[in-house]
C-alpha positions in Angstrom: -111.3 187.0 37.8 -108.9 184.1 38.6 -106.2 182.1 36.7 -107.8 177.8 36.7 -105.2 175.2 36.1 -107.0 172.0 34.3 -106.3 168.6 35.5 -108.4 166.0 34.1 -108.2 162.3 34.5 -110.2 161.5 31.9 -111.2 161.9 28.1 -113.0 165.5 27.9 -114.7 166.6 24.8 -115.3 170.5 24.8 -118.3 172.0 22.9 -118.2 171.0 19.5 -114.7 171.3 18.4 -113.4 167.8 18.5 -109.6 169.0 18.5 -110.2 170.6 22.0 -109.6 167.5 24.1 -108.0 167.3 27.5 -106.6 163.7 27.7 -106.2 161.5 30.2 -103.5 163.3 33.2 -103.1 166.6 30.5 -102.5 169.8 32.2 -104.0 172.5 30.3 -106.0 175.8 30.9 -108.8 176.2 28.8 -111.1 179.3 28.2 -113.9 179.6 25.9 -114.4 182.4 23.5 -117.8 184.7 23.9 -120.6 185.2 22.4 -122.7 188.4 21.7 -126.4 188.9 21.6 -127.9 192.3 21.0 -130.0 194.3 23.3 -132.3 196.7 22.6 -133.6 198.9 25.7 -137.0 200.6 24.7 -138.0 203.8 27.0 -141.8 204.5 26.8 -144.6 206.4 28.5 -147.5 205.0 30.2 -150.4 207.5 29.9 -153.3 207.1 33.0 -156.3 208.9 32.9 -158.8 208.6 35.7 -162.1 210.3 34.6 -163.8 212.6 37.9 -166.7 211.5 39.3 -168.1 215.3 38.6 -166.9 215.3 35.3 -169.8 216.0 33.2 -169.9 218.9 35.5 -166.7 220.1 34.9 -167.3 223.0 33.0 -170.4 224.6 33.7 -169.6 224.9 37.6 -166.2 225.1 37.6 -165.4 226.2 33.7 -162.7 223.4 33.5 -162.8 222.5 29.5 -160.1 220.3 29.9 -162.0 217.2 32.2 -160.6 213.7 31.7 -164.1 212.5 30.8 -162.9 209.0 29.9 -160.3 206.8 32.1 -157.6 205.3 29.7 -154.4 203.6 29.8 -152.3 204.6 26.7 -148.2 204.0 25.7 -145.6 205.7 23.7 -142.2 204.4 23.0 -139.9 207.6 23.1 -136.4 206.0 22.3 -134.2 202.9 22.1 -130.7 201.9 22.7 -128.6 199.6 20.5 -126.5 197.6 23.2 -124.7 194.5 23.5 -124.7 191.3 26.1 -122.1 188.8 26.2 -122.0 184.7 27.1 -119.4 182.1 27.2 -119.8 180.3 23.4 -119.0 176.9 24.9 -118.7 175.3 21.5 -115.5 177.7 20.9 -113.6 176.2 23.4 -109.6 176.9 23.7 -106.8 175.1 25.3 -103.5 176.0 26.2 -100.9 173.3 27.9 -98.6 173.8 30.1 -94.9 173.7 27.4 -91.6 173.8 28.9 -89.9 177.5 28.8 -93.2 178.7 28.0 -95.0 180.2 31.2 -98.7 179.9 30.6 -100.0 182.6 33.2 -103.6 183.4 31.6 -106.2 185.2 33.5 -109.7 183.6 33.1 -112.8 184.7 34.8 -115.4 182.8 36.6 -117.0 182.4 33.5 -114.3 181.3 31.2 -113.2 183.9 29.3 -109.9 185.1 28.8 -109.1 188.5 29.8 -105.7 188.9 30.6 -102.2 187.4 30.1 -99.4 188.1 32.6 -101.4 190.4 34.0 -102.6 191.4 37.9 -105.2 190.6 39.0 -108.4 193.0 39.5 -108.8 193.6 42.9 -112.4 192.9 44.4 -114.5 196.0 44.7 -116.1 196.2 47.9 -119.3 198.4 48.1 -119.0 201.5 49.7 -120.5 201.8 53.7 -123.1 204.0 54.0 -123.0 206.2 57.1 -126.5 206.2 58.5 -128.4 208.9 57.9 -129.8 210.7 61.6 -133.1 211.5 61.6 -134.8 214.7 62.8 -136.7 214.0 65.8 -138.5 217.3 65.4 -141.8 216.9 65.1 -144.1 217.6 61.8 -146.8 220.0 61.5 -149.6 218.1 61.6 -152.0 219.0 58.2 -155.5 219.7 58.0 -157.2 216.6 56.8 -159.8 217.8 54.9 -162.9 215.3 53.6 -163.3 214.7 50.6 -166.8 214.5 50.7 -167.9 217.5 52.6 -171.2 216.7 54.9 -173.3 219.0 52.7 -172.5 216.5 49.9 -173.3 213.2 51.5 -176.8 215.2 52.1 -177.4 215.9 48.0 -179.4 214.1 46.5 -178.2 213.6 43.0 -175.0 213.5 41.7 -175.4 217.3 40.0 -176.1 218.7 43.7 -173.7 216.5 45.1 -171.3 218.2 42.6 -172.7 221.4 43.2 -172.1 221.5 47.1 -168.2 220.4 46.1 -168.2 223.4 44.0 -169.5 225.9 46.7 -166.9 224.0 48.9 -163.9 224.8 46.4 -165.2 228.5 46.5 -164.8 229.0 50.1 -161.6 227.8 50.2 -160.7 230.3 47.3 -162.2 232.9 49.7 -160.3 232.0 53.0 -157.3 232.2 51.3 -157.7 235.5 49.5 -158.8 237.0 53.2 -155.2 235.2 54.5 -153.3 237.3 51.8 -155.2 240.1 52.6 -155.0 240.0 56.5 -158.7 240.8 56.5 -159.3 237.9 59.2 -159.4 238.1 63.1 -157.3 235.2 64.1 -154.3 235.2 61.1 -151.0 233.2 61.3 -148.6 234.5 63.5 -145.4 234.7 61.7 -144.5 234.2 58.1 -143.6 230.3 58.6 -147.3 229.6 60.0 -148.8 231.5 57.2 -147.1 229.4 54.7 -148.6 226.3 56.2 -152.0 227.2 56.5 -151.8 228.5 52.6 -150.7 225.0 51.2 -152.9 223.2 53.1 -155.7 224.9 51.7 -153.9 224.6 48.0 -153.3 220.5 48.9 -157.6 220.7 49.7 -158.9 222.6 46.7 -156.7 220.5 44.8 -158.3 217.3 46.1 -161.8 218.6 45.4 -161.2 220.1 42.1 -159.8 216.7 41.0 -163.3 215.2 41.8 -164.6 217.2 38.7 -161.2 217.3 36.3 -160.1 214.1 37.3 -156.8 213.0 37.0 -153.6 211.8 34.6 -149.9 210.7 35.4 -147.7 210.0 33.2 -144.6 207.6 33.9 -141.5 206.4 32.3 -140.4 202.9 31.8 -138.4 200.6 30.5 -138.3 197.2 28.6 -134.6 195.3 27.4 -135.1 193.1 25.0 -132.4 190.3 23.6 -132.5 189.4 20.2 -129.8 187.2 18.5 -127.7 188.8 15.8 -128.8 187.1 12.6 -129.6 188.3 8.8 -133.1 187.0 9.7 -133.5 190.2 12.2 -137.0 190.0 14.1 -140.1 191.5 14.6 -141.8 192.6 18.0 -145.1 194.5 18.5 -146.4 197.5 20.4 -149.8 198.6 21.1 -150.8 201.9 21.7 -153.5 200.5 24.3 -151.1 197.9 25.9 -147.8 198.6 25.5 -145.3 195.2 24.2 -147.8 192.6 23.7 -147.6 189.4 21.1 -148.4 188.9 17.2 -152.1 188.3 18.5 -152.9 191.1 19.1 -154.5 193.0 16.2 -154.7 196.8 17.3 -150.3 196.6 17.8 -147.9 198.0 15.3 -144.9 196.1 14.3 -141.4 197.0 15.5 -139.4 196.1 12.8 -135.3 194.6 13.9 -133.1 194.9 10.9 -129.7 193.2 11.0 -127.0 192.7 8.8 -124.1 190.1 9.6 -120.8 190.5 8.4 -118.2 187.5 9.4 -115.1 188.4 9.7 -113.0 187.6 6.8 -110.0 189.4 7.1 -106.7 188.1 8.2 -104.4 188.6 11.1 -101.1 190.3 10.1 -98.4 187.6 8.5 -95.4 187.8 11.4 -92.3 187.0 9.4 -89.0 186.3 11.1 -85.6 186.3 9.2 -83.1 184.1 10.2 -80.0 184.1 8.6 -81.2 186.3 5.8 -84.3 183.9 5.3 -87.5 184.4 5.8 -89.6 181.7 7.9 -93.1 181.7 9.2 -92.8 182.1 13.1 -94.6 178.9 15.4 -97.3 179.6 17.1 -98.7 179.4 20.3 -101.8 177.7 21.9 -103.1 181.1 23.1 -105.6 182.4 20.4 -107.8 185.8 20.6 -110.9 186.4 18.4 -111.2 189.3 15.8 -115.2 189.9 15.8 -117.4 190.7 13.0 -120.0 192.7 13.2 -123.6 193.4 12.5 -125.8 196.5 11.6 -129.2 197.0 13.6 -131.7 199.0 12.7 -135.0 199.6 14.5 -138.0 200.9 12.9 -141.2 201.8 13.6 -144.4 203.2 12.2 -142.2 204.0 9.1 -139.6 205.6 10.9 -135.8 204.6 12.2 -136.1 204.7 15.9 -131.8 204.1 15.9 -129.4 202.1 14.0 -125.9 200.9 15.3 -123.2 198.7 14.3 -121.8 196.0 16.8 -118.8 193.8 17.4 -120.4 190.2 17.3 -117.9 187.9 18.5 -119.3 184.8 17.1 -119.0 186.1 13.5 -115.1 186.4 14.3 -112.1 184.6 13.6 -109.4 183.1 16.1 -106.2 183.9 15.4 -102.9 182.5 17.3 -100.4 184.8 18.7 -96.7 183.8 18.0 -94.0 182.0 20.3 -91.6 184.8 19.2 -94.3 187.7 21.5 -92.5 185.8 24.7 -89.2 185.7 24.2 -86.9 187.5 25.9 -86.6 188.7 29.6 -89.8 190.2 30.1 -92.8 188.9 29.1 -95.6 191.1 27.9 -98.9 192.1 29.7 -101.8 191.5 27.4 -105.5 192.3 28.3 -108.0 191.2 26.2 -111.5 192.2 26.0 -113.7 190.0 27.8 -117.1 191.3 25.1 -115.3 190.5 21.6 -112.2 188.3 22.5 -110.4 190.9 21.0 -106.7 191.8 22.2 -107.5 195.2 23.9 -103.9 196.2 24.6 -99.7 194.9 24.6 -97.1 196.0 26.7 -93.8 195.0 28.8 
C-alpha cells in the first residue's frame, strides 16, 4: 500500500462521473471506490471405479460380492461457501486536492483504493525461510517386487484359468504368512523389525492380486470457485452426476439454482451539526468520501434443497458519504482505516 500524489497536465475524465476531473496542473489524489462480486466455492467428490479384469470371477473363487464390475466416473457436490471478491469500480472514481491547512495524507493501494488516512504504513511481509530439510542417507529396505501376472498365469489359457492360477497365487501367500505368525518355517525373520517387513510386503502383494478380481475405487475431493455478479437476476449453473460442472447442453445435469436479493443502500449518514454562537449550522465537508455498502442475500439450491444462504456487503449498491472538515481540527489528526472490501470506515482514533 502506498500514498500516490496526482499531477496531471492535462484534462482527465475518470470513469463515468463527469465531476471527477483532474485539470490541467491540479494536484489531487484520487482513489476509486470497490466493487464486490460474489464467490461461491463448491467442494465435490469424484467417484473412480476401475472394474478387475477377473471380476466376473470375483465371487465364486475368491467370495468377493462386492467387485467393481463396471468402471465409472461419478460426482457429488458436498458443500458450498458464500464468499466475497473485490475490484477497483473505476466508474466511482474520487478526488481529493491538496487545500491549504488541510493535510491530505491518504493511504491508497496499488490498486486504488483507499484504506487508510494518517495512518502507517503496512510493512511488507516477507516469506518465511525454510531451513532445508536433511535427508537420511540410510538406505531403504529394498521390497519384494512381486508380478502381477504370476508365470502360471501367462501359461492359462482362458481368462477363467488365468483367474484361477491368480487365485491359487493369493492363497499361498495367505499361507506363508500364517506359517510367519506361527514360526512354523525354517528360515524366519530374525528380529521383530525384519518380521514386520516381510509381513507387509506380502500384504502390499495379495493386495495387488486381489485387486485384479475386485478391482478398484478412489475417491477424491475437489474444488471449483465460481464468480457470479450480485444482481436480482441471480444465475443458474449445472451439475452432472456423470461429469461434474458442465454447460446448459447437457441434458443428464441438474440445475444449481443462485438466488439473490439486492438491497441498495438507502439510509443516510448521521447529520453532524455544529453550534456556533448558539446556532446551529451544517458543518463543510471534505473531499474525502467513504462508501456505506448495501447488501445482497444468496441462496444456493439444489435438487430441491438449500445448499447455504448468506448475506453480503456489496459495495456497489452503497452510498458515498463525505466526512466533515470539523473530524481534522485541532492538534492531532485522527487515524482512520477504512476497509479496502466495502469502502466502509473500519475504525477512528487519535
Amino acid at each position: 500500500m502506498k500514498r500516490i500524489f496526482v499531477i496531471l497536465a492535462a484534462i482527465m475524465t475518470l470513469g463515468a462521473m463527469q465531476a471527477q476531473v483532474l485539470e490541467e496542473n491540479e494536484s489531487a489524489q484520487v482513489y476509486y471506490s470497490p466493487k464486490t462480486s460474489v464467490t461461491l466455492d463448491f467442494t465435490y467428490t469424484v467417484e473412480t471405479q476401475v472394474r478387475g479384469q477377473f471380476a466376473d470371477f470375483a465371487e465364486s473363487m475368491l467370495d468377493i460380492k462386492d467387485a467393481v464390475t463396471e468402471t465409472s466416473t461419478s460426482y457429488e457436490i458436498k458443500d458450498v461457501r458464500i464468499g466475497t471478491c473485490t475490484s477497483t469500480d473505476y466508474s466511482r472514481p474520487h478526488k481529493v486536492k491538496t487545500e491549504a491547512g488541510f493535510p491530505v495524507l491518504l493511504n491508497i493501494n496499488d490498486r486504488g483504493l483507499l484504506t487508510g488516512y494518517n495512518v502507517p504504513l503496512p510493512e511488507k511481509k516477507t516469506a518465511p525461510k525454510h531451513e532445508e530439510q536433511t535427508r537420511s542417507n540410510k538406505p531403504k529396505a529394498p521390497k519384494m517386487q512381486a508380478p502381477p501376472y504370476p508365470e502360471d498365469v501367462l501359461k492359462a489359457a482362458t481368462p477363467e484359468a488365468q483367474a484361477f492360477e491368480v487365485a491359487k497365487q493369493i492363497f499361498h501367500l495367505r499361507e506363508t504368512r500364517m506359517y510367519l505368525i506361527n514360526g512354523e518355517v525354517e528360515h524366519a525373520p530374525a528380529d521383530g523389525k525384519a518380521m514386520e517387513l516381510v509381513l507387509d510386503e506380502l500384504n502390499r502383494q495379495e493386495q495387488e492380486l486381489t485387486r485384479l478380481f475386485v478391482g478398484e475405487k478412489k475417491t477424491r475431493r475437489e474444488h471449483k470457485t465460481i464468480r457470479v455478479e450480485p444482481t436480482n437476476d441471480g444465475q443458474l449453473l449445472f451439475f452432472s452426476d456423470e461429469n461434474g460442472f458442465t454447460d446448459g447442453d447437457n441434458i443428464d445435469a441438474d440445475t444449481i439454482e443462485v438466488r439473490m436479493v439486492c438491497q441498495q443502500q438507502t439510509r443516510k449518514a448521521p447529520e453532524v451539526v455544529e453550534k456556533k454562537n448558539n446556532k446551529k449550522s451544517v458543518p463543510e465537508m471534505t473531499q474525502i468520501v467513504y462508501n456505506i455498502p448495501g447488501n445482497c442475500l444468496v441462496n444456493v439450491l439444489y435438487k430441491g434443497r438449500s445448499l447455504a444462504d448468506r448475506e453480503v456487503p456489496v459495495a456497489q449498491l452503497g452510498i458515498d458519504v463525505a466526512l466533515p472538515k470539523s473530524m481534522f481540527t485541532g492538534s492531532e489528526l485522527p487515524k482512520i482505516i477504512f476497509s479496502e472490501k466495502t469502502g466502509n470506515i473500519v475504525s477512528i482514533s487519535k
